[in-house]
C-alpha positions in Angstrom: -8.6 27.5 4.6 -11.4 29.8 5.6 -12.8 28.9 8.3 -16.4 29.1 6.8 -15.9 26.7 4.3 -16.5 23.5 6.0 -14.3 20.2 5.1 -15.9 16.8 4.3 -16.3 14.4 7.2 -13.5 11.6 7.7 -14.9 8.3 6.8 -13.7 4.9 7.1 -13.5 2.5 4.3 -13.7 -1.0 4.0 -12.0 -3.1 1.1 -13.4 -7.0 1.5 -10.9 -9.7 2.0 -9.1 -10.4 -1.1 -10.2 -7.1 -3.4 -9.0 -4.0 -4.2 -10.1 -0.6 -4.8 -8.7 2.8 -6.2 -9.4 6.5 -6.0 -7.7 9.9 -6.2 -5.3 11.6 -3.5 -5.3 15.0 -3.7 -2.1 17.0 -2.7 -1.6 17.3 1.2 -4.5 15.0 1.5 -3.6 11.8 3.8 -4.1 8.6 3.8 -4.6 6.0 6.7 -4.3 2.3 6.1 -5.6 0.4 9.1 -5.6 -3.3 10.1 -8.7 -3.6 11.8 -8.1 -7.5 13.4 -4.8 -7.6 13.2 -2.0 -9.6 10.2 -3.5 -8.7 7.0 -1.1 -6.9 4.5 -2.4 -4.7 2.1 -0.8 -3.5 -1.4 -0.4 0.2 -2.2 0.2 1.7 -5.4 0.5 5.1 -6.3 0.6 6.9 -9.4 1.0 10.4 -10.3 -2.4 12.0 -12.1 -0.7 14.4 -14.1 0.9 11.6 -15.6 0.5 7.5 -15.1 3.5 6.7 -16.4 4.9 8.2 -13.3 4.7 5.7 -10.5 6.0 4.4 -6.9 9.4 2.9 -7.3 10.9 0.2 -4.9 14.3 0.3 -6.4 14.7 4.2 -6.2 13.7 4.6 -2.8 15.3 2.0 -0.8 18.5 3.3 -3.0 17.8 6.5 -1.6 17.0 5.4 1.9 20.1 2.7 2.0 17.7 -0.1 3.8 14.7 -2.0 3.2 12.6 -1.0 5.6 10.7 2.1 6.0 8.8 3.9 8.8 7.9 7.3 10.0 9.5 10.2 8.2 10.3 7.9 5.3 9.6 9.4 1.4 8.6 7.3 -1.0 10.0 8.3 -4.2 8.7 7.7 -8.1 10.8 6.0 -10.8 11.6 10.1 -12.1 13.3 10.5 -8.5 10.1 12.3 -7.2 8.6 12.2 -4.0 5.0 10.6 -4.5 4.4 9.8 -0.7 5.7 10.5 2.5 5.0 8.6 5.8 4.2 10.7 8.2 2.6 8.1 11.4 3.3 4.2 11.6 2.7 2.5 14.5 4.1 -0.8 13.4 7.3 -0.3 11.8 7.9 -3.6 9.5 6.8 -3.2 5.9 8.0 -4.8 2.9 8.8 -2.8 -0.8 10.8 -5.7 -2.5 7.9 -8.3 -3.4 6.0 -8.1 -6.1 1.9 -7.9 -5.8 0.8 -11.2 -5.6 -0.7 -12.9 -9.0 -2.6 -15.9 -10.2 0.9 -17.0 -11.3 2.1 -16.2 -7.7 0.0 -19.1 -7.0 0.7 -21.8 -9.6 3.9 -21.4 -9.4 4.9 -21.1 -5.5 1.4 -22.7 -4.3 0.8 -24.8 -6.9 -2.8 -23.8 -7.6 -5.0 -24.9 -10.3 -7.5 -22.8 -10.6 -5.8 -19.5 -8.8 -7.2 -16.6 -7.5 -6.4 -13.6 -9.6 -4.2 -12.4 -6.7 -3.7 -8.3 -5.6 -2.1 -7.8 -9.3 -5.6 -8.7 -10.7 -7.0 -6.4 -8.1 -5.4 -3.7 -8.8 -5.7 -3.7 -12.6 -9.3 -4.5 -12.3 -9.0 -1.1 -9.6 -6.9 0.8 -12.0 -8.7 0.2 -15.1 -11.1 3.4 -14.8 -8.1 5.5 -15.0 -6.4 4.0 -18.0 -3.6 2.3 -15.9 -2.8 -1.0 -17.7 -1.9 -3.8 -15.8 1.8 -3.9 -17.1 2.2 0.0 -15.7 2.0 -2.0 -12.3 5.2 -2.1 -10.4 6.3 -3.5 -7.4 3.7 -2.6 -4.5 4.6 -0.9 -1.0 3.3 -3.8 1.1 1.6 -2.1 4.3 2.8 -4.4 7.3 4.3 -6.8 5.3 6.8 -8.8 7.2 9.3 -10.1 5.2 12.7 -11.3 6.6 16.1 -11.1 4.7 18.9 -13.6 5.4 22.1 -11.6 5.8 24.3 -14.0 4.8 22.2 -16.2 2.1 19.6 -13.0 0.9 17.1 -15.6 1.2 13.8 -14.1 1.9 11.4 -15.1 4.1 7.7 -14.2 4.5 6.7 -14.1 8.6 3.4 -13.1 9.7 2.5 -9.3 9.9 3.6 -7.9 13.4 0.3 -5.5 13.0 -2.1 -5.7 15.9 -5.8 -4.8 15.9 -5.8 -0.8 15.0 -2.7 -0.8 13.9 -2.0 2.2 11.1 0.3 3.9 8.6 -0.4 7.2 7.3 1.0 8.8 4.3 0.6 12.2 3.2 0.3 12.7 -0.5 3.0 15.3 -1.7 1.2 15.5 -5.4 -2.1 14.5 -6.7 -1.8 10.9 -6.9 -4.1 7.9 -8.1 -3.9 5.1 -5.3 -4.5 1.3 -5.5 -4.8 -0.3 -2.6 -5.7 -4.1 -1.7 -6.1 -6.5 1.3 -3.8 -9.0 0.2 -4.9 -12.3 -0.9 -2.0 -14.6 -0.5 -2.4 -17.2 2.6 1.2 -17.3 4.0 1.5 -13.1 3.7 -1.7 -12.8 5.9 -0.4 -15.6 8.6 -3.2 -17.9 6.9 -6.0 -15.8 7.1 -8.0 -13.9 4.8 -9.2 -10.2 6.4 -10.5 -6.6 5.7 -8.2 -3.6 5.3 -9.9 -0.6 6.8 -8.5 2.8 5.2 -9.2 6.7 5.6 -8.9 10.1 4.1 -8.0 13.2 5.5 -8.2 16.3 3.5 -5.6 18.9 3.5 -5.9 21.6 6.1 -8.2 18.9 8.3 -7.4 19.2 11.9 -6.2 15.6 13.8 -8.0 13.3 14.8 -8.7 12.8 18.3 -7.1 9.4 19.5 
């Protein structure tokens, strides 16, 4: 970039406890998702903007990658075998891709709530709505710190509480222009009982590192 041509400032977001927002991510363009207190999940979606129907899939990457968790390095691939996203700094290491976005039929059925919250699915098609993503075009979420435990010899699964610390971060570098979603979870037992903010950032392409 020339070096007259001056980049927009980095600035940190705040999504309330239990919402959502969404935006675009331009190619090369990364994206920090922070816990600022410490075990709060947060849902990311992403989409490609050429094309919605193109989206983040759980089952093709963690094909691809032959485990279920993923860290540093790790692509994450669209259901068209694309790479949408790659993670490129993760200072916690335990995420989840295999459990749905929590719902207001999340909890009726496993809390037994009766009068739910509308849950990080209703978030994120209340998020997504602007740019004509309906809420049946939302998959399976890639659950930032997210600890979910697998049985190895049942495959029961287990939701722990997040092993993120205060200022903990994963940052993902867009490899297209993408539409994100992106939540601080609402469900209790994800969040080790707790409702909190998720902080996030945006770094545009070409944008030197920040300084620790």
């Amino acid at each position: 970039m020339p070096p007259d041509i001056a980049l927009p400032p980095v600035r940190r977001h705040e999504i309330a406890p239990r919402s959502g927002v969404a935006f675009v991510l331009a190619k090369g363009d990364r994206l920090t998702v922070i816990d600022p207190n410490g075990e709060q999940v947060a849902d990311l979606l992403a989409f490609s903007a050429a094309d919605r129907e193109e989206v983040i899939s759980s089952g093709r990457t963690l094909d691809y990658a032959s485990r279920i968790y993923l860290t540093t390095g790790d692509p994450i691939y669209s259901n068209r075998s694309n790479v949408l996203l790659r993670i490129v700094e993760d200072t916690v290491g335990r995420h989840d891709f295999l459990l749905t976005p929590c719902s207001a039929d999340t909890f009726r059925i496993i809390y037994g709530d009766t009068h739910p919250h509308r849950g990080c699915f209703g978030n994120l098609a209340a998020a997504l709505a602007p740019y004509g993503i309906e809420p049946d075009r939302i998959p399976v979420a890639f659950n930032v710190f997210m600890n979910v435990v697998v049985n190895g010899e049942t495959g029961e699964l287990k939701v722990e509480p997040p092993l993120s610390r205060a200022g903990d971060r994963v940052t993902f570098e867009a490899e297209t222009d993408l539409i994100i979603g992106l939540t601080a979870c609402s469900a209790l037992q994800s969040n080790n009982n707790a409702f909190k903010p998720i902080h996030y950032e945006i770094r545009p392409a070409g944008a030197p590192p920040q300084s620790p």
